[in-house]
C-alpha positions as CSV (number, residue, x, y, z in Angstrom):
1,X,0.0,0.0,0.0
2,X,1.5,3.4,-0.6
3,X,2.4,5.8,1.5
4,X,0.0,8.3,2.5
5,X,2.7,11.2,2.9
6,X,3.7,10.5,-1.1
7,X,2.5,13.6,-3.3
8,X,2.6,14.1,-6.6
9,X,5.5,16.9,-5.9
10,X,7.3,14.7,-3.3
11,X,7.0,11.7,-6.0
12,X,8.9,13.6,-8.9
13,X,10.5,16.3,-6.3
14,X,8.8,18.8,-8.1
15,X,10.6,21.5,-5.5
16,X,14.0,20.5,-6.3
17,X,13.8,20.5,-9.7
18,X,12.4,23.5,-10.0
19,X,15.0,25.7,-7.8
20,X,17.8,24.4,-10.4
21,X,16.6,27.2,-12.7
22,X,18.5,30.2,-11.1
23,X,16.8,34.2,-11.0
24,X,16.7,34.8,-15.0
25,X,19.4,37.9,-15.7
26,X,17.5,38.6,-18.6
27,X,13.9,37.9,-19.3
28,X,15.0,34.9,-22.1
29,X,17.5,33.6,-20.1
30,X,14.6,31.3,-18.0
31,X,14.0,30.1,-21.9
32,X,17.1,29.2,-23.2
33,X,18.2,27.1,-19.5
34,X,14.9,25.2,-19.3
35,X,15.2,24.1,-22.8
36,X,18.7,22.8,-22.3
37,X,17.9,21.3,-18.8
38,X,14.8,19.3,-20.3
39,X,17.6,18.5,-23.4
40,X,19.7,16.8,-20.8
41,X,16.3,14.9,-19.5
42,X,15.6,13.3,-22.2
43,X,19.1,12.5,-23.2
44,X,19.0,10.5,-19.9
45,X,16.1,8.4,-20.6
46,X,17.4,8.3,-24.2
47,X,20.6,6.8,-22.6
48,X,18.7,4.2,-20.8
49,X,16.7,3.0,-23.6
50,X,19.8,2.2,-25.9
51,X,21.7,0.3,-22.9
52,X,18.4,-1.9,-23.1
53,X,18.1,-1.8,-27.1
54,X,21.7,-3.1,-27.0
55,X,21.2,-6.0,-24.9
56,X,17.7,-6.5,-26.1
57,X,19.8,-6.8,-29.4
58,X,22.8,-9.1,-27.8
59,X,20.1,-11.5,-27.3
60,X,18.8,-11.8,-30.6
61,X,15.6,-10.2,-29.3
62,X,14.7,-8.1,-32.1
63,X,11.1,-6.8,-31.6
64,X,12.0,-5.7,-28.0
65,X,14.9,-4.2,-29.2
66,X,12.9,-2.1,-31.6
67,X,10.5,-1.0,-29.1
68,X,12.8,0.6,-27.1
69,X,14.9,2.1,-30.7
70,X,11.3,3.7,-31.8
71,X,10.9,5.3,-28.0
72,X,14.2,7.0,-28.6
73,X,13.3,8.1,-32.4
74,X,10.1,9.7,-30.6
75,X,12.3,11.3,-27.7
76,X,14.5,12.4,-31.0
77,X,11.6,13.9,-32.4
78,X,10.0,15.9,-29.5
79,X,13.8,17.3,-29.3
80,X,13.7,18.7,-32.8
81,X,10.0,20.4,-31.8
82,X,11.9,22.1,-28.6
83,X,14.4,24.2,-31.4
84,X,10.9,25.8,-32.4
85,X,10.3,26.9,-28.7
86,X,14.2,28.7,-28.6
87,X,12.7,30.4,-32.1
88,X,10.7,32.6,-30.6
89,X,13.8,34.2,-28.7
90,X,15.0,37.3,-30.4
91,X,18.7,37.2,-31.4
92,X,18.8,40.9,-29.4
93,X,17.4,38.9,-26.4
94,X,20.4,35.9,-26.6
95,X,22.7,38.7,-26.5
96,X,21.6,40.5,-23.0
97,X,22.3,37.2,-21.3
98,X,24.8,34.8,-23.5
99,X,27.6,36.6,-21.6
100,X,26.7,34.6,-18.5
101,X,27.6,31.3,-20.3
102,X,31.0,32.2,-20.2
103,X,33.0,29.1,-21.0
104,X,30.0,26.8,-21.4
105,X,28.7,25.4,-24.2
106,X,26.3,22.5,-25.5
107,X,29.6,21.4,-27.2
108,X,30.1,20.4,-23.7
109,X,27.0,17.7,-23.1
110,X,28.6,15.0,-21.6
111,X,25.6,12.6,-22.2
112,X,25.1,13.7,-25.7
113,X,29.0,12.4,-26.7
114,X,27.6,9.3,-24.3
115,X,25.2,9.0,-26.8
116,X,27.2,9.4,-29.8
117,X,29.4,6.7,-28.5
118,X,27.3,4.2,-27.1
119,X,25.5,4.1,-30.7
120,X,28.7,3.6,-32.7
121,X,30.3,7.3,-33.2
122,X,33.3,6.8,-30.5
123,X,36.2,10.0,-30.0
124,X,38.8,8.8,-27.4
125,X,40.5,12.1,-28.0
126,X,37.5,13.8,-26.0
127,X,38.0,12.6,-23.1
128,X,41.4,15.2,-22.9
129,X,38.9,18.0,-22.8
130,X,39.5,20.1,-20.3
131,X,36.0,21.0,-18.9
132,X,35.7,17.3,-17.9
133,X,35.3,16.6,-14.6
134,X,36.8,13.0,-13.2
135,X,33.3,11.5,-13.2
136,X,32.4,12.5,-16.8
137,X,35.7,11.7,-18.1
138,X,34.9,7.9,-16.0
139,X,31.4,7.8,-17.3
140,X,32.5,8.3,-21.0
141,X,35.9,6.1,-20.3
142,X,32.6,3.3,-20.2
143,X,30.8,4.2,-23.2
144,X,34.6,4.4,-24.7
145,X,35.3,1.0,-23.8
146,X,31.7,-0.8,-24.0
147,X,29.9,-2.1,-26.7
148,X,27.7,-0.1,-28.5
149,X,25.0,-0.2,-30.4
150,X,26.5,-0.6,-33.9
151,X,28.7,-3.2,-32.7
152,X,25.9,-5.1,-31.1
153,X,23.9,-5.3,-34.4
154,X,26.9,-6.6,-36.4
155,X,27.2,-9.7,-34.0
156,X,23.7,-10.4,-34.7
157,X,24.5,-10.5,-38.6
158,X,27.6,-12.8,-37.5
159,X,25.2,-15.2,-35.8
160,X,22.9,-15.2,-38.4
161,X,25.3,-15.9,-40.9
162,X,25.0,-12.9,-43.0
163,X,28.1,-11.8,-44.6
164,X,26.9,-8.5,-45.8
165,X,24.5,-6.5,-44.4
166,X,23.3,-6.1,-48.2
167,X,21.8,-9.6,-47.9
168,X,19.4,-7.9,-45.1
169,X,18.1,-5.5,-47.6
170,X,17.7,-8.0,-50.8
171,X,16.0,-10.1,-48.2
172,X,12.5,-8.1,-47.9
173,X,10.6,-8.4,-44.6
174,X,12.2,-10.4,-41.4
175,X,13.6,-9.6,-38.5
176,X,16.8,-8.5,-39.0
177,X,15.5,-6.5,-41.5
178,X,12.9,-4.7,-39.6
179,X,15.4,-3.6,-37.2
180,X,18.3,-2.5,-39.7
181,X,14.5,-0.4,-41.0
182,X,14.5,0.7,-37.0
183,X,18.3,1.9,-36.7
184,X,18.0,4.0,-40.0
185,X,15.1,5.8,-38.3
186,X,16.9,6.6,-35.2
187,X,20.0,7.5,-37.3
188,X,18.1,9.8,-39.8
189,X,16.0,11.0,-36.2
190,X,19.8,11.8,-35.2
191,X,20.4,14.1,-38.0
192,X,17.2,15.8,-38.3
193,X,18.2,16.9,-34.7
194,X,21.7,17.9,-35.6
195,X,20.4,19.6,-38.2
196,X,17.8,21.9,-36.8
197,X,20.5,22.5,-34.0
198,X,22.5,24.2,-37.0
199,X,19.4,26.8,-38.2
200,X,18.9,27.3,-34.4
201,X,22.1,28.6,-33.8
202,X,22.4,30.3,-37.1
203,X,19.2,32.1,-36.4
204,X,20.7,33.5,-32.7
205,X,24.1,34.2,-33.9
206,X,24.7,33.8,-37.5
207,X,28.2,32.6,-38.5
208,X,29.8,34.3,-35.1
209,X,31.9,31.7,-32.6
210,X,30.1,29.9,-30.5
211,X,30.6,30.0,-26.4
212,X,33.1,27.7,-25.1
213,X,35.9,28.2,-27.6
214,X,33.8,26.3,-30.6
215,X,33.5,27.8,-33.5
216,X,29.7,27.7,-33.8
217,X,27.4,27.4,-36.7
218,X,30.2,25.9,-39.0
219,X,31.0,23.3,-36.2
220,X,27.6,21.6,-36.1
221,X,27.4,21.7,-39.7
222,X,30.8,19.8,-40.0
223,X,28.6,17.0,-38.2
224,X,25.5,17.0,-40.2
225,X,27.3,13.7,-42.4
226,X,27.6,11.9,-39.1
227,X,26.6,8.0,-39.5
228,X,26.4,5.7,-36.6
229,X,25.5,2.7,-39.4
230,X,27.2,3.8,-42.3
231,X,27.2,0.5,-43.7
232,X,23.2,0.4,-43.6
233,X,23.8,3.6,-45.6
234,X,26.2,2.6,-48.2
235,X,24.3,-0.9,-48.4
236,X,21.4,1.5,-50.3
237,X,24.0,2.3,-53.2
238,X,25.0,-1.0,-53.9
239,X,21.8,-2.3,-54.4
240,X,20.0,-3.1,-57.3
């Protein structure tokens, strides 16, 4: 039986969360940190559905697996929609308040890279960046060394005997080809986000550096080609 003394605020700690949002120093600022806050959210339960795709996977349990892909595609998705909400910020407004950011950047997302590597996109030469603390640089040492999702779908082509993941494609509907179907979505879900990351920041500060010693606009477009599968991608030229 549950507690009595549980409350809806008490449940989700409705109090603490919301003092994490400092006084605003400019009337936008509230905006632009609740956005990134919820970002971080969802990257977390993001996060936890691809550790459970991956094993899901590992186990040659394919429809699960896809259950959890498609919640992360749909977390992807209500991402991209948030970029609309930052729209309505005026590039004048950014400016009264990006001066408080300082050194920080989204450059910096720690569980955004954990992301990127846990899904098959893995940089051991950022973990030398110097705004990592000792438990980030541990918790992406893990992703570093673990297997990720990419990985874990090319075993299951090894135990299935498939050669090629072109034989998945000329195959038609099965399986293993329903989920290939599945990690192209949350790829292509993936870029759509990169991308509307890039007119986001274009349309607050043109071509100008971005905070944190990036250099803005023309670093997130240098991303936009960014594959976790590329062979899923490449298998689409080759066939005929």
């Amino acid at each position: 039986m549950a507690s009595e003394n549980v409350t809806y605020a008490s449940y989700l700690r409705i109090p603490e969360l919301l003092a994490l949002q400092q006084e605003p120093r400019a009337h936008d600022e509230l905006l632009f940190v609740v956005l990134h806050q919820s970002h971080e959210l969802w990257f977390k339960l993001a996060l936890h559905e691809l550790d459970e795709a991956t094993s899901l996977i590992e186990q040659d349990r394919f429809p699960e697996a896809e259950t959890r892909l498609r919640r992360i595609v749909t977390i992807l998705r209500q991402l991209v929609a948030q970029w609309d909400v930052l729209g309505t910020m005026t590039p004048a407004g950014y400016l009264e308040f990006r001066h408080v950011l300082e050194g920080g950047s989204g450059f910096q997302s720690v569980q955004f890279r954990e992301l990127e590597f846990s899904s098959g996109l893995k940089d051991a030469s950022y973990l030398s960046s110097p705004w990592l603390s000792a438990e980030e640089q541990a918790a992406l040492r893990r992703r570093l060394d673990g297997v990720t999702l990419a990985d874990a779908f090319s075993a299951a082509l090894v135990r299935a005997g498939v050669t090629d993941v072109l034989d998945v494609l000329r195959a038609g509907p099965g399986l293993l080809s329903m989920l290939a179907e599945t990690l192209l979505d949350y790829d292509e879900a993936v870029g759509h986000w990169r991308h509307r990351h890039v007119l986001a920041v274009e349309r607050q500060i043109g071509l100008k550096p971005g905070t944190g010693g990036s250099s803005g606009a023309a670093y997130l477009r240098s991303t936009l080609t960014r594959r976790f599968f590329p062979d899923l991608w490449e298998a689409r030229t080759r066939l005929s």
